[in-house]
N, CA and C atoms as an extended XYZ file, in Angstrom:
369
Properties=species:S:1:pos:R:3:atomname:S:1:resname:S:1:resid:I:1 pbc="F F F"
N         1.330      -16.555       54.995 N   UNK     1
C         1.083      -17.946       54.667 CA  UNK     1
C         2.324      -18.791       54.902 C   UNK     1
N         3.395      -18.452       54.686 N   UNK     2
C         4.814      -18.883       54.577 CA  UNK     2
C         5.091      -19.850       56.155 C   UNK     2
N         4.892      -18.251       56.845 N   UNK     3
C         5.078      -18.627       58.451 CA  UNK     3
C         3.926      -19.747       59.135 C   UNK     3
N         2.878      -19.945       58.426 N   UNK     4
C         1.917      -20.961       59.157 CA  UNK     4
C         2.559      -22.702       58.509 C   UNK     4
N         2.793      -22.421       57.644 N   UNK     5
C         3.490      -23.570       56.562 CA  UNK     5
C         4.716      -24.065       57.499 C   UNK     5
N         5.723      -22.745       57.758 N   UNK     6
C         6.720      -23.086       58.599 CA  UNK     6
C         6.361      -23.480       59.625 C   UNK     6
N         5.479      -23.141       60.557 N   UNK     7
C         4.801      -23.237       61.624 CA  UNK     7
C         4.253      -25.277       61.896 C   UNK     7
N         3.827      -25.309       60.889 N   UNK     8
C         3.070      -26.400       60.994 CA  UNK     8
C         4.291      -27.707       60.321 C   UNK     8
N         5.270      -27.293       59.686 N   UNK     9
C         6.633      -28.116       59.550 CA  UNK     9
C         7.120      -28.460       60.959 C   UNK     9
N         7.383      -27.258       61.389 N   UNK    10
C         8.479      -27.238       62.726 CA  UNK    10
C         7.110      -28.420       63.907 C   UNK    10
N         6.201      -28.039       63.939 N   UNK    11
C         5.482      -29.475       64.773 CA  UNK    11
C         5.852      -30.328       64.487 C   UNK    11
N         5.243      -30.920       63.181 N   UNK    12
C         5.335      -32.135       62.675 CA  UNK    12
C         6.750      -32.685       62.619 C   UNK    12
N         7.641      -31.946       63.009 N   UNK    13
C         8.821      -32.459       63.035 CA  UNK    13
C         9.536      -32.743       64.057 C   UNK    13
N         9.060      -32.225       64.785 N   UNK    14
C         8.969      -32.064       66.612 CA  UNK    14
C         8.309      -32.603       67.479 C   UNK    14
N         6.663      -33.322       67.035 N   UNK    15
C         6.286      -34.097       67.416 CA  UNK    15
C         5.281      -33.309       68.416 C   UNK    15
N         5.517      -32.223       68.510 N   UNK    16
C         5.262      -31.476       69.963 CA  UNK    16
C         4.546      -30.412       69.599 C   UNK    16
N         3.680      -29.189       70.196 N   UNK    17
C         3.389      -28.127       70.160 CA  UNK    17
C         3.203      -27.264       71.847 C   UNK    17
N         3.615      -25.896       71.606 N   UNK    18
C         3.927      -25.154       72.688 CA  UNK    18
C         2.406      -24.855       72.824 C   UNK    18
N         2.061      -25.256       74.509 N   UNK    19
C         0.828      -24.777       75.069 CA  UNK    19
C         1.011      -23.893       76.466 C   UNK    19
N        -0.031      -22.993       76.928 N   UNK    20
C         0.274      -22.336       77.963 CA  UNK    20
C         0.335      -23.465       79.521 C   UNK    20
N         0.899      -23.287       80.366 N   UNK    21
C         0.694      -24.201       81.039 CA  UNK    21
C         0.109      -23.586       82.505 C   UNK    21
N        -1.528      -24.082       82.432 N   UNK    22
C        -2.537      -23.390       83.546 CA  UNK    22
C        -1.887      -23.091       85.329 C   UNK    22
N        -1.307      -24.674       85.684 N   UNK    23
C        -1.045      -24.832       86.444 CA  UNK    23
C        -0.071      -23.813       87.096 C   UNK    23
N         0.956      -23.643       86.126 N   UNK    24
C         1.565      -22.979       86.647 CA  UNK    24
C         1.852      -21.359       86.327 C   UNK    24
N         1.113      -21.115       85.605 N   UNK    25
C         0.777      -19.559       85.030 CA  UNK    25
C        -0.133      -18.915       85.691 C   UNK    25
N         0.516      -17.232       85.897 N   UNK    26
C        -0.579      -16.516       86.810 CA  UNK    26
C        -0.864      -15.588       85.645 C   UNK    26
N        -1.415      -14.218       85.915 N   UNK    27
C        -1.638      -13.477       85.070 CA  UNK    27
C        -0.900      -12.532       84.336 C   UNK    27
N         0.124      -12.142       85.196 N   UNK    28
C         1.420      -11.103       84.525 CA  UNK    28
C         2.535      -12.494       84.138 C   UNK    28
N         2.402      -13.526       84.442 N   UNK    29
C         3.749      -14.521       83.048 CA  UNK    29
C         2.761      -15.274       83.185 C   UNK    29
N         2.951      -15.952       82.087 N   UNK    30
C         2.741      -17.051       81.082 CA  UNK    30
C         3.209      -18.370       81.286 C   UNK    30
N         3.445      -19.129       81.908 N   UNK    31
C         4.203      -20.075       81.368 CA  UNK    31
C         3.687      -20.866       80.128 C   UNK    31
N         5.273      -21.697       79.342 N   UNK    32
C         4.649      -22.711       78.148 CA  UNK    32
C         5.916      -23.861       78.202 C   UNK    32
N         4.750      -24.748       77.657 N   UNK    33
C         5.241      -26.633       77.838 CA  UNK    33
C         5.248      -27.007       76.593 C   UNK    33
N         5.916      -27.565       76.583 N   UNK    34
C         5.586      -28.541       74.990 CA  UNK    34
C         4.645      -29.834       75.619 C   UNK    34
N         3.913      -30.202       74.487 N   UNK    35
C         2.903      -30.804       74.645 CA  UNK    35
C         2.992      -32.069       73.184 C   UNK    35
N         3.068      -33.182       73.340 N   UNK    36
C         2.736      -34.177       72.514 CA  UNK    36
C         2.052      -33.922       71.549 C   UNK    36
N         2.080      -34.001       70.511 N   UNK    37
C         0.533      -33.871       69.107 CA  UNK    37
C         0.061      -35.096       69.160 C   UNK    37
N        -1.135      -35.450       69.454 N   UNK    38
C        -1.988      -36.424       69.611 CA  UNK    38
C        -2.153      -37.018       68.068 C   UNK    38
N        -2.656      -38.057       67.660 N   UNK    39
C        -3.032      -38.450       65.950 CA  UNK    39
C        -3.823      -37.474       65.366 C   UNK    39
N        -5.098      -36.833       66.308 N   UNK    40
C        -6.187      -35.975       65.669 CA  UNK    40
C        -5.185      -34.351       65.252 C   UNK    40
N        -4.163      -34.256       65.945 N   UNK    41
C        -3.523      -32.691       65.988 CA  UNK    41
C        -2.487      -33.230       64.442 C   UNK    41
N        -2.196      -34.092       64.643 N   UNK    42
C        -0.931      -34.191       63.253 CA  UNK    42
C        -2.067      -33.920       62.138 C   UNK    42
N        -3.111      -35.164       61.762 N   UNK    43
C        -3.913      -34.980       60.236 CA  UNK    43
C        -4.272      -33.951       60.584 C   UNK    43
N        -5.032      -32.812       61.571 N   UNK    44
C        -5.400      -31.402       61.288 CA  UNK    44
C        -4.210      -30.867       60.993 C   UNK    44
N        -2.871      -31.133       61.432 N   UNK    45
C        -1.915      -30.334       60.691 CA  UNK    45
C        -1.666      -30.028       59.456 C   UNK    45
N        -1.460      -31.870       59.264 N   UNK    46
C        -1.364      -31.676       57.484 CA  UNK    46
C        -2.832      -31.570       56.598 C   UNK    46
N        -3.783      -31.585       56.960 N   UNK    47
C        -4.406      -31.388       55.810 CA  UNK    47
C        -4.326      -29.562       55.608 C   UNK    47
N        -4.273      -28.981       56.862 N   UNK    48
C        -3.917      -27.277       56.720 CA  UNK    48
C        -3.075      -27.282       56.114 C   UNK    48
N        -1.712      -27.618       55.930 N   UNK    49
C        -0.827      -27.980       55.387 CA  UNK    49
C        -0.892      -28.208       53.346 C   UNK    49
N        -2.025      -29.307       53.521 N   UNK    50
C        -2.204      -29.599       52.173 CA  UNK    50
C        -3.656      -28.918       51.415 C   UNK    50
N        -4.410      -28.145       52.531 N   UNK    51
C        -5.231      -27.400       51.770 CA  UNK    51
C        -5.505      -25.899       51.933 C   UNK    51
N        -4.625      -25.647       52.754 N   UNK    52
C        -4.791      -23.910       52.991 CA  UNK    52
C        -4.059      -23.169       52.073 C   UNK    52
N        -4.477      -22.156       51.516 N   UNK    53
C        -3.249      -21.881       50.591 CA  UNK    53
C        -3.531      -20.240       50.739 C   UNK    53
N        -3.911      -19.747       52.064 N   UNK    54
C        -3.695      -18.013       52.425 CA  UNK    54
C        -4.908      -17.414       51.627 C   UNK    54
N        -5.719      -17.631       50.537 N   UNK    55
C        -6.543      -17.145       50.042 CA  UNK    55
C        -8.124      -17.790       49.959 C   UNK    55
N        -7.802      -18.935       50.125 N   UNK    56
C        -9.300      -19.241       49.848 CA  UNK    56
C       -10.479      -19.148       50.345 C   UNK    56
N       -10.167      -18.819       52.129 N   UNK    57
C       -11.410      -19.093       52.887 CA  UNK    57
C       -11.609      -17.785       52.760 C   UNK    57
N       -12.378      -16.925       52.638 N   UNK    58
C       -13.706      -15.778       52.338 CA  UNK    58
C       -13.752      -15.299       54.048 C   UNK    58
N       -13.017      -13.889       54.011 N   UNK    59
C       -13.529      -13.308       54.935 CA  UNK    59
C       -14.460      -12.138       54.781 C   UNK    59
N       -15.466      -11.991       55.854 N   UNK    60
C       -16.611      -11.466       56.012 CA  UNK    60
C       -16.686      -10.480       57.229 C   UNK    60
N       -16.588       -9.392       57.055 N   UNK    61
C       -16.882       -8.241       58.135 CA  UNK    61
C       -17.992       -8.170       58.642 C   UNK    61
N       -19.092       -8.597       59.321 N   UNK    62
C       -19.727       -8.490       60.131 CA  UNK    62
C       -20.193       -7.003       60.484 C   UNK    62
N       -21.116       -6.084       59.778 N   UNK    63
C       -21.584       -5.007       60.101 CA  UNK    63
C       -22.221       -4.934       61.834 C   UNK    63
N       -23.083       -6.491       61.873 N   UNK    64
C       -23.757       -6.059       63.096 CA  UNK    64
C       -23.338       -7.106       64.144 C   UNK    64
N       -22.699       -7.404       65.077 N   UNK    65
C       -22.840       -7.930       66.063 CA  UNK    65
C       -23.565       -8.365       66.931 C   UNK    65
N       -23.830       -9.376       67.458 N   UNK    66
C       -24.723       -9.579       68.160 CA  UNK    66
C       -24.193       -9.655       69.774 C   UNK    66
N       -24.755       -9.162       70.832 N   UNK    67
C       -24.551       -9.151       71.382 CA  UNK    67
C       -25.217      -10.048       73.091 C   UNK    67
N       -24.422      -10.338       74.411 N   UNK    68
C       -24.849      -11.599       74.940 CA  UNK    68
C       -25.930      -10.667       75.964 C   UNK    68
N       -26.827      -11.088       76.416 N   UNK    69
C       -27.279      -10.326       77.953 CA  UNK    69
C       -26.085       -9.798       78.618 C   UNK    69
N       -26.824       -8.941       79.369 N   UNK    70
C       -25.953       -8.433       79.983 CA  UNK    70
C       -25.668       -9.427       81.546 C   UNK    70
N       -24.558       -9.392       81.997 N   UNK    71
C       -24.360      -10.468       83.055 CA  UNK    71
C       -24.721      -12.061       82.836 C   UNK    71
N       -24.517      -12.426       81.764 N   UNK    72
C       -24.419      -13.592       80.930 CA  UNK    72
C       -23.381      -13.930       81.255 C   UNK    72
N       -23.103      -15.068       81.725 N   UNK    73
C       -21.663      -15.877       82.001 CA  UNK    73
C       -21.755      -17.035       81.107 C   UNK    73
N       -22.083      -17.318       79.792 N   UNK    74
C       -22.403      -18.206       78.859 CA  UNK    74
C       -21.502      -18.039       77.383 C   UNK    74
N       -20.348      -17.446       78.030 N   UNK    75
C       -19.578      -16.979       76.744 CA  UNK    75
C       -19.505      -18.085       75.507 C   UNK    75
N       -19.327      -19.370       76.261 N   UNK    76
C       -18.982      -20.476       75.308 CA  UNK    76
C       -19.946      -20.574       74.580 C   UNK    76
N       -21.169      -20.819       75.180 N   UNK    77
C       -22.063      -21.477       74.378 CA  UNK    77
C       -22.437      -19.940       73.637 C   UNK    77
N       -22.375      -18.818       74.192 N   UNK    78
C       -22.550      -18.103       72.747 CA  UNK    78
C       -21.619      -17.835       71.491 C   UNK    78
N       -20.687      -17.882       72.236 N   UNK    79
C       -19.728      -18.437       70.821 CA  UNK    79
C       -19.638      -19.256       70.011 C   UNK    79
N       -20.282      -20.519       70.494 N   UNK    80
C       -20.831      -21.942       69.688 CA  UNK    80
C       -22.235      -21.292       68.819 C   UNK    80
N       -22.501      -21.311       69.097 N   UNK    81
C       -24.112      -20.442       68.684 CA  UNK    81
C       -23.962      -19.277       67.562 C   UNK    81
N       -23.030      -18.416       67.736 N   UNK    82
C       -22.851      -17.546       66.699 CA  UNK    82
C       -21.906      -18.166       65.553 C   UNK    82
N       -21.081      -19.034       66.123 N   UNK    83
C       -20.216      -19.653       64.833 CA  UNK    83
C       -21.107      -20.570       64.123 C   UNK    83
N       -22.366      -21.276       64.620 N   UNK    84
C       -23.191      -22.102       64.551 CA  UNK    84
C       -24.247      -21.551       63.275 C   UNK    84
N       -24.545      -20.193       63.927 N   UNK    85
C       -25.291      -19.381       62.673 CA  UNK    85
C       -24.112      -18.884       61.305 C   UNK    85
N       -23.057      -18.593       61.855 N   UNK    86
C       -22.251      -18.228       60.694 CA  UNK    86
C       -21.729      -19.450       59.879 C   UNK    86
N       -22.096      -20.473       60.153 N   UNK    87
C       -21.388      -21.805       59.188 CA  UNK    87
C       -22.489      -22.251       58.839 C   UNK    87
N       -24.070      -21.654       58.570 N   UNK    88
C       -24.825      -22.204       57.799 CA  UNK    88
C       -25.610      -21.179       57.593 C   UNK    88
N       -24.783      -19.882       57.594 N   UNK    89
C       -25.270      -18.784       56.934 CA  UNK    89
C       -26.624      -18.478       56.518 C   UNK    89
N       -26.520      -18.026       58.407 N   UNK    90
C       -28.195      -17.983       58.690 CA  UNK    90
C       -27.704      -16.276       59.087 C   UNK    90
N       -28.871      -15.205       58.893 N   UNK    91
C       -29.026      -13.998       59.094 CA  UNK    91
C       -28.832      -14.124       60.900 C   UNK    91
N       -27.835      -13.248       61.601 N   UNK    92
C       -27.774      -13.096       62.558 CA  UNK    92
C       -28.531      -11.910       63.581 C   UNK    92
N       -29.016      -12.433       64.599 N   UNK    93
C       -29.874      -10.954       65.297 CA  UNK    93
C       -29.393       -9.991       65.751 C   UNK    93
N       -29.665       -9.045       66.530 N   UNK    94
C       -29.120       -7.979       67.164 CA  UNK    94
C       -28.656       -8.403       68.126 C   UNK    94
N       -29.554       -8.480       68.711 N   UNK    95
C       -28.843       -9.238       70.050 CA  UNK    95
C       -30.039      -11.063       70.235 C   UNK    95
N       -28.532      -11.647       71.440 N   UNK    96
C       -29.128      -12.818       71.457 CA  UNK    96
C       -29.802      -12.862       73.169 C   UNK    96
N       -30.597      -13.824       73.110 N   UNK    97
C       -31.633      -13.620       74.656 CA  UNK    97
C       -30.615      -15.005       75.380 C   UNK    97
N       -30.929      -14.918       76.292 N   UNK    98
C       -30.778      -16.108       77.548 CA  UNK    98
C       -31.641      -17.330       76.793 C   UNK    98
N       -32.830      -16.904       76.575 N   UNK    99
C       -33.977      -18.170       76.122 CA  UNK    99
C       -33.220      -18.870       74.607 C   UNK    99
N       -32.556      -18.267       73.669 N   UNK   100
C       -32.230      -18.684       72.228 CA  UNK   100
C       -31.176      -19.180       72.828 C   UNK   100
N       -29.756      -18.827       74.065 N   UNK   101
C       -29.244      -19.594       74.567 CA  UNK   101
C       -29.498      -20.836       75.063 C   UNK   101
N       -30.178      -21.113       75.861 N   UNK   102
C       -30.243      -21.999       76.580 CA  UNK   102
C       -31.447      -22.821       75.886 C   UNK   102
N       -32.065      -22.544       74.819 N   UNK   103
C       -32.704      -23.718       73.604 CA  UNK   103
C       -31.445      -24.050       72.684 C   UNK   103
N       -30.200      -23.601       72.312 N   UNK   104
C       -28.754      -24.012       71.491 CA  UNK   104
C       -28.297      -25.030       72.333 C   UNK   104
N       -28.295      -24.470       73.738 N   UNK   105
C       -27.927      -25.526       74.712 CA  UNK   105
C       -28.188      -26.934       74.662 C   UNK   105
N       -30.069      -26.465       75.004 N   UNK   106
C       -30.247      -28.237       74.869 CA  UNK   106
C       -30.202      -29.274       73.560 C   UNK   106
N       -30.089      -28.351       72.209 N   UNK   107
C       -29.910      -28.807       71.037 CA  UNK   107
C       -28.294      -29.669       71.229 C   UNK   107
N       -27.541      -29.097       71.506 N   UNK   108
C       -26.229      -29.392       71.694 CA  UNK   108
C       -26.465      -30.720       72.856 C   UNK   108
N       -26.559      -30.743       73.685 N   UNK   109
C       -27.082      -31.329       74.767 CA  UNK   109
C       -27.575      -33.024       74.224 C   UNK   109
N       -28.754      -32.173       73.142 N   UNK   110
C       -29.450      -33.367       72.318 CA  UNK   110
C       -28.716      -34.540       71.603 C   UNK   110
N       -27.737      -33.920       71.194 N   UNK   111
C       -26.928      -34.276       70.026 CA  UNK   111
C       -25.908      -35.400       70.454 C   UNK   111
N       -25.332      -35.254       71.903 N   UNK   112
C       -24.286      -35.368       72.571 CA  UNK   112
C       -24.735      -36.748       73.060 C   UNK   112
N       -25.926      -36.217       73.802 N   UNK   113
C       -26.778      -37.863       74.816 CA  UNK   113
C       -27.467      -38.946       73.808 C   UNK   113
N       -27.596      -38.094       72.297 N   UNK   114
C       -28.164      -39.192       71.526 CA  UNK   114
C       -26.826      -39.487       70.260 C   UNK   114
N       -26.167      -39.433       70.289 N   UNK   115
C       -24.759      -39.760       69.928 CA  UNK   115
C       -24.836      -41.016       69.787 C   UNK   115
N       -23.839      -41.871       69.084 N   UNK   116
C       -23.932      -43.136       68.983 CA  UNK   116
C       -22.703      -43.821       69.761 C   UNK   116
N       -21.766      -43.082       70.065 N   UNK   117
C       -20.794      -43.412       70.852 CA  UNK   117
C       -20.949      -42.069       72.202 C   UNK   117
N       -22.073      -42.145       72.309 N   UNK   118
C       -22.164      -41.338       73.944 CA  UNK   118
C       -22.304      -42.404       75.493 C   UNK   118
N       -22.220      -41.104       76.130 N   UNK   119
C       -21.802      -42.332       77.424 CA  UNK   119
C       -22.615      -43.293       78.030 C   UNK   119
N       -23.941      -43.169       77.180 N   UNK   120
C       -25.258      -43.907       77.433 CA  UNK   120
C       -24.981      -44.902       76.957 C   UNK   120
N       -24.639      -44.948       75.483 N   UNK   121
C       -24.564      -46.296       74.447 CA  UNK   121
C       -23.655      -47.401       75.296 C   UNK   121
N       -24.389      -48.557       74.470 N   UNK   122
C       -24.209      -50.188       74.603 CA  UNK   122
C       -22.336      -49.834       74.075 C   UNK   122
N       -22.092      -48.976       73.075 N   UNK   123
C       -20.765      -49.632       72.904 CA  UNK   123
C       -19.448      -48.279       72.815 C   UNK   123
């Protein structure tokens, strides 16, 4: 806990946080940049800052996994989808289909185009 505390000082004090940098990174090095903290990256700092305290959030071992099709290139959206069921602690399946994918999809999809500041809207 100490080191995330320290962690999240040394930004905020720095203004900056170390990111990998795509452009110029292959697979055997890494490169890293410092990067600006935007307004949204500082308040996620400090409220971690002012409400994490190493114990509270409830971890949960996961007996069963669910798993994607096979040759599924949809990693994201199944990762949205399973964090999606685990933050409203819904019973998860064995495995997930292409079809329960790609109905999360257009839910997400839904959400986005009927938004009130989406790229459709008057404002």
């Amino acid at each position: 806990m100490r080191a995330v505390k320290d962690q999240a000082d040394d930004m905020l004090q720095q203004g900056c946080r170390m990111k990998f940098d795509k452009s110029q990174s292959i697979h055997t090095k890494l490169k890293m940049v410092e990067s600006i903290l935007s307004d949204d990256e500082i308040r996620t700092i400090r409220w971690i800052k002012e409400n994490y305290d190493g114990g509270r959030i409830p971890l949960n071992h996961a007996r069963i996994c669910p798993q994607q099709d096979e040759g599924s290139l949809d990693c994201g959206a199944f990762v949205m989808y399973y964090m999606d069921r685990m933050a409203k602690e819904e019973k998860m399946p064995n495995k997930v289909t292409k079809a329960q994918i790609m109905k999360f999809k257009a839910q997400i999809f839904k959400k986005f185009a009927e938004h009130k500041q989406s790229w459709n809207s008057a404002n």
